[in-house]
Structures are given as structure tokens and as C-alpha cells.
N, C-alpha and C positions, 0 to 999 in steps of 0.2 A: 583663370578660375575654372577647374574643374565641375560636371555638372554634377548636381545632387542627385542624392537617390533619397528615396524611399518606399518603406515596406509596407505594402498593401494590406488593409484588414482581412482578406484570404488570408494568408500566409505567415499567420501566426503560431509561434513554439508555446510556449508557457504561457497563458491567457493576460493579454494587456501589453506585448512584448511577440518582437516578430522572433519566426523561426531562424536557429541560429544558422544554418546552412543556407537558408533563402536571403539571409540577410549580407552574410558572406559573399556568396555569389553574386549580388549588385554589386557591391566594392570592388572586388577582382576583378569586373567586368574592365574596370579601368585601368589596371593594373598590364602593361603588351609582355606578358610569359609564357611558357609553354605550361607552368605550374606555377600556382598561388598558394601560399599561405595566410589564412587572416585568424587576426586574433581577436575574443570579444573582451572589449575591457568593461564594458555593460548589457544590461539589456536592450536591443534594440528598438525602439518605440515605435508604435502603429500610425500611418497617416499622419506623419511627423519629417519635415525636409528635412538632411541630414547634410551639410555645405559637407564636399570634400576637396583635401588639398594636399600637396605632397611635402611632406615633412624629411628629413634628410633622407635615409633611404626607403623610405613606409612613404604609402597612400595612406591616408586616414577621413574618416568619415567623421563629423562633428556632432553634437547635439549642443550648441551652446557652444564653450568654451570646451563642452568635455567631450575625451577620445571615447566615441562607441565601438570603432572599428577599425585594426590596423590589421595593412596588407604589402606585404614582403614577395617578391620573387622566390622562388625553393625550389631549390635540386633536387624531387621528390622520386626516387631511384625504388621505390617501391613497387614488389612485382607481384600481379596479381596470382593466387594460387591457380591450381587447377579447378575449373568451375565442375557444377553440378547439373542434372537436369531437372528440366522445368516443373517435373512433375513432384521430382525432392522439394522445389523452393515451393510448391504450391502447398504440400503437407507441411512443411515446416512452419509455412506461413499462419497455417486452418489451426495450428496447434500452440500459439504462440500464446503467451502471457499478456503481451501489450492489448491483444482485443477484450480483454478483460478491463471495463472500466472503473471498476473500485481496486486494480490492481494498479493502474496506470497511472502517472503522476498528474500527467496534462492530459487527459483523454479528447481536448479540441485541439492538441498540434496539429498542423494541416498534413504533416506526412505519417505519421502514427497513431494518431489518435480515433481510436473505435468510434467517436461520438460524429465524425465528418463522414457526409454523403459520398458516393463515389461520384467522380465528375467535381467535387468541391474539395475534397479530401484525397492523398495522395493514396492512403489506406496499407501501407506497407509494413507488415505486421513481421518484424524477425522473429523465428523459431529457431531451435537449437536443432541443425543436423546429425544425422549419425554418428558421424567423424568431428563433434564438439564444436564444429563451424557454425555461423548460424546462416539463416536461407530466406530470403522474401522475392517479391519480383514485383516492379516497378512498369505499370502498364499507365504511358502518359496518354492525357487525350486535349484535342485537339488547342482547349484552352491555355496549356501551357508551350504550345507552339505559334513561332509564326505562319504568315502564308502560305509556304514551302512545305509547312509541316513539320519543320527545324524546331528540336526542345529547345527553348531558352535554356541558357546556359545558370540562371541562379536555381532552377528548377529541379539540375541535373544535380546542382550542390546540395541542394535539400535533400534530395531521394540517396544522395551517400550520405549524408549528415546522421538521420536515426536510425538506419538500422547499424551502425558504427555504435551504437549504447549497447546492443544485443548481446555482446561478447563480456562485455564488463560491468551490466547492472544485474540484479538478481528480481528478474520480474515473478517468483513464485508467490502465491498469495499468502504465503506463513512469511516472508520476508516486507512483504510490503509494508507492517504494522511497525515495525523497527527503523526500517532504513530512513536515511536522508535522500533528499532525489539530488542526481546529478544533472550537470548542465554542459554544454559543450564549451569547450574553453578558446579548442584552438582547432581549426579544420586547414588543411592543406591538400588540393585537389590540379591533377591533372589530367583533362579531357581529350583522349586522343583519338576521338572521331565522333561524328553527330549521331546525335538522337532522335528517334521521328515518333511524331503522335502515331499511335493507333500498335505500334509492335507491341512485342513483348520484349523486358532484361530481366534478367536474372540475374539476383542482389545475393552476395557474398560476405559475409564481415567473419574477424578472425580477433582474435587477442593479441596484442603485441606486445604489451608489460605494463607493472601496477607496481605506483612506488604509494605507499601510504594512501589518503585520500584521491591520489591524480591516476586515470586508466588510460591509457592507446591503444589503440585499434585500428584494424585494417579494412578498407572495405572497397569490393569491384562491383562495375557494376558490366555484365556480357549479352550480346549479342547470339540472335539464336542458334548462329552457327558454334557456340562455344569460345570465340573471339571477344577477351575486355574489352571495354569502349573508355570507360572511368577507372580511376581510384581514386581512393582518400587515404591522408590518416589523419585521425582524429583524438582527441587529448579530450578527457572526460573528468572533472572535479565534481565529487561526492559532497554538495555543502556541508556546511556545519550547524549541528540542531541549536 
């Protein structure tokens, strides 16, 4: 028996349902790869054990009988672009849509959401760059690290999880009356060196293609010296009204 996880009322996506990258990152946590992929087949629920166990080639996470969470090994050969500086990701960020809370789907996600504290809230606001990129920057602090000062690893998942929407939703406020929100389907992440409270990253996401309702995207996350530490990519469904 594999141990349970679950999602803390901090680290919540859509209000009543944990965030899909935080929730992600507990399950991989289990998974021994250099890259995971996990998939949400539901919403993850708050303050809810979730039994996991390994099912032919997938980890899976339970709620009941039903799959919340399936997590696969992935050859994730995805290479981070050339990064920006911090002071692009910090305008892109001051200028974004997602701080706009009548603009915002979920304005309490713990990593997007204008309406969380800092220190409680991850507050990572993607903006659209010059060069159509979009730009945020990920300053963890101490409570998402251990001892060491080491990010946990579901934390790092988060913070590539939403600004990975930025490329492929239209957060202007004349769109937001029309659309449907999207929701993260499928996140696939490989972390190739630690993360420490108190630095600063700088958050990158890119478009990577859109078939109908379903969007991909790319997202690093770098080191001050200009060095990725993360990526994702991320698969975005547009619900249906």
C-alpha cells in the first residue's frame, strides 16, 4: 500500500477543489522519474485522503473507487526557450489580466489568484511579453520549503501549472463575459535542480498548439543566473457552457 496524499485547504485551484498542479505534484511525488506526467480525471478534493496505488503502468490516486489522479513516467524532451530578465517578468507580471479579480475565473487559486495574501498566495500573475511570450516570477517563501530551505517539489508543480494558462486563455476584460474557463487537464513536469525559499525564478510559458477546445503550452521556470531549473507542458480544456 502506497501512502495517501492529500491537498491542503492552502492550495486550492477552483474554490472547493485543490489546485491542479499542487495536486499533481503530490502524486508524482511517488512516481521514481526524472519526468512525470499526471493526469486529472476529476477535481481534486480539499482535506480529503486520497488511497494510492499502482495500476498497470500509472500511479493512481483514489477518491472512492473513482481515479482523481493518474501518473505515468514521460520522456519529456521539452527545451526551455531562451529566458528574459527579471525586470521583463516583473512588468509583464504588474500588467497582467489574472490581477484583475472580475476578470479572473478563480481569483482564490493559491498561485494566481489576486484575492490571496502574499506569504499565503503564490501571487504569480502571467503577462504577455514583448515577443508574445508571457512572463511572471515565482518568489517562494519559507513555508513552502523544508528545513534546508528546499521547495517542495508539489509547489514547484503549482508555480508551473498557471502561468502555463497565460499563453492560451484570453484574460482581456471584453473576453471574459463570453468565454468558458479552462481547466488544466494534463501537466507533465521535469525538475532538474532545486529550488530555495527566499530567491527569485523567473516564469516563462509559450504556446505550443490548440486543437478545438484542448490548448498546450510550455512553461520554465530559471534561475538568476539565466539557468532553467523546471518545465512543464501543460494541456488546457476550455469547458463547455
Amino acid at each position: 500500500m502506497l501512502p495517501a496524499i492529500e491537498v491542503p485547504t492552502r492550495f486550492n485551484g477552483p474554490p472547493g477543489s485543490g489546485n491542479g498542479g499542487y495536486s499533481a505534484g503530490l502524486l508524482a511525488a511517488q512516481v521514481d522519474a526524472p519526468a512525470v506526467e499526471v493526469t486529472l480525471r476529476a477535481p481534486p478534493p480539499l482535506e480529503r485522503p486520497l488511497s494510492v496505488e499502482h495500476r498497470d503502468d500509472a500511479t493512481v490516486a483514489l477518491d472512492g473507487d473513482a481515479v482523481v489522479l493518474e501518473a505515468r513516467p514521460v520522456d519529456l524532451d521539452l527545451v526551455a526557450p531562451d529566458p528574459v530578465g527579471l525586470d521583463a517578468a516583473v512588468a509583464a507580471d504588474e500588467r497582467s489580466g489574472f490581477r484583475d479579480r472580475d476578470v479572473h475565473p478563480f481569483p482564490t487559486c493559491v498561485v494566481c489568484g489576486p484575492d490571496r495574501a502574499a506569504g499565503d498566495g503564490l501571487r504569480m500573475f502571467p503577462g504577455q511579453l514583448a515577443d508574445g511570450r508571457f512572463g511572471t516570477v515565482f518568489r517562494p517563501d519559507s513555508s513552502l520549503a523544508d528545513a534546508r530551505g528546499v521547495v517542495a517539489d508539489p509547489a514547484v508543480w503549482a508555480a508551473l501549472d498557471c502561468p502555463s494558462s497565460g499563453p492560451v486563455l484570453d484574460m482581456s476584460p471584453g473576453a471574459a463575459a463570453t468565454r468558458a474557463p479552462s481547466v488544466l487537464a494534463r501537466l507533465a513536469v521535469r525538475i532538474d535542480r532545486e529550488l530555495h525559499a527566499g530567491e527569485t525564478y523567473v516564469s516563462v510559458s509559450w504556446k505550443l498548439g490548440e486543437d478545438g477546445r484542448k490548448r498546450t503550452s510550455g512553461t520554465a521556470l530559471y534561475a538568476d543566473d539565466g539557468t532553467p531549473v523546471a518545465v512543464a507542458r501543460a494541456l488546457w480544456i476550455e469547458l463547455r457552457r
